[in-house]
C-alpha positions, 0 to 999 in steps of 0.5 A: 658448327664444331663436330667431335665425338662423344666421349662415351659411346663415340658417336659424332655430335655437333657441339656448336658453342657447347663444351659438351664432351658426351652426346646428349643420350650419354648425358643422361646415362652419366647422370644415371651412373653419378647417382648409383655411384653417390649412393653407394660412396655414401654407404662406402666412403672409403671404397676404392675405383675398382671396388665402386666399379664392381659393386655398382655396374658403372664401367672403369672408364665413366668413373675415371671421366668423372673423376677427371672431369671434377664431377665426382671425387673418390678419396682413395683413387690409385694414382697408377696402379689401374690402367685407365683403359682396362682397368687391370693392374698396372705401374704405369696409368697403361697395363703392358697389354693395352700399351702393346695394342696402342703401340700396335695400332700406331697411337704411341711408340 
């Protein structure tokens, strides 16, 4: 049996013959956070990340797995104007602090 970590909350999981990508637990609070932020580009449909991550609770980070994953679609998603970390403005997909922490922590150079 496989072990990773849940994308979301970082916990171990074991994965066995599963592609699963989140815990079970984040399963669900995935399912929670794709409903509210249907609803809302329903009633929004031009909304962008930012504006859908601000008016619906649902942090930058689960939209963006979702978007990545195919599981949701936003038709004016910034290609790289957004860090995908922190969500502030960025040129590259990494504001300059976030990038600044990575190299710091020895994941990038």
């Amino acid at each position: 049996m496989a072990l990773k970590n849940c994308e979301r909350c970082g916990r171990t999981m074991e994965t066995g013959q599963s592609s699963a990508t989140v815990c079970p637990d984040c399963l669900m609070k995935d399912g929670i956070d794709l409903g509210k932020v249907t609803l809302y580009l329903r009633k929004n449909p031009l909304a962008s990340v930012a504006q859908v991550c601000k008016d619906t609770g649902v942090p930058f980070s689960t939209v963006n797995r979702l978007i990545d994953k195919g599981t949701l679609k936003i038709s004016n998603r910034p290609n790289s104007s957004i860090c995908r970390f922190c969500g502030k403005p960025a040129k590259d997909s990494v504001c300059p602090s976030c990038r600044e922490k990575l190299k710091d922590s020895g994941i990038i150079k």
